[in-house]
N, C-alpha and C positions, 0 to 999 in steps of 0.2 A: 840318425840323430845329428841336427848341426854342433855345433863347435861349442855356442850359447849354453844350448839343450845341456850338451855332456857336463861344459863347466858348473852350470848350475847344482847338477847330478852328483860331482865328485865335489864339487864344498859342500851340501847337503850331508853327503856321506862321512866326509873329512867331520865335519862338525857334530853328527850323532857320535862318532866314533872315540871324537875328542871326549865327547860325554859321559860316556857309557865307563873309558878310561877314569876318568875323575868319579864317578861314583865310585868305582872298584876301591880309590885309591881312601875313599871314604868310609866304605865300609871297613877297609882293612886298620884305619885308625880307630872304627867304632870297636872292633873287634878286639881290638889291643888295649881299648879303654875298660875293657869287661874284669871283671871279678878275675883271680886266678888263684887256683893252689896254692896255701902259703902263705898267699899278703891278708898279713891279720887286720888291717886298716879296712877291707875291702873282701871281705870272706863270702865264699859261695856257698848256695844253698840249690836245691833243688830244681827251684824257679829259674837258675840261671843254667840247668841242665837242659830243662825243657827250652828256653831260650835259644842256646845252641845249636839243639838239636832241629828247632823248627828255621834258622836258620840255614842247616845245612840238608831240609828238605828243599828250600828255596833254592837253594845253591844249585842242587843237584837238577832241579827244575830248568834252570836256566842251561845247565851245560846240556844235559839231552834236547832242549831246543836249538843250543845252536851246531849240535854235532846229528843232530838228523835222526836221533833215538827217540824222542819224543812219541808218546803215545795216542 
């Protein structure tokens, strides 16, 4: 691979990476935007159980693809 080749490669990389960083940092504010135990202005119900939970099916989706467990 030339010099061109690789740099293209590694901003490529650099830039999905930047990405993927920023979504995380997005979802971790959606997450904190949610319902919680407690706040009577913003009370949870059931619907944001299932919410959660289909969340942290995703979640879990994403970490067994990038750690090699994936099925």
């Amino acid at each position: 691979m030339n010099n061109k080749n690789r740099k293209q490669l590694e901003d490529a990389y650099e830039h999905a990476h930047l990405k993927a960083v920023g979504t995380l940092d997005l979802i971790l504010e959606l997450l904190h935007d949610m319902p919680a135990p407690g706040n009577d202005e913003l009370p949870i119900d059931w619907a944001d159980v299932g919410s959660l939970n289909e969340v942290n099916n995703r979640l879990s989706s994403i970490v067994a693809f990038l750690d090699g467990t994936e099925e």
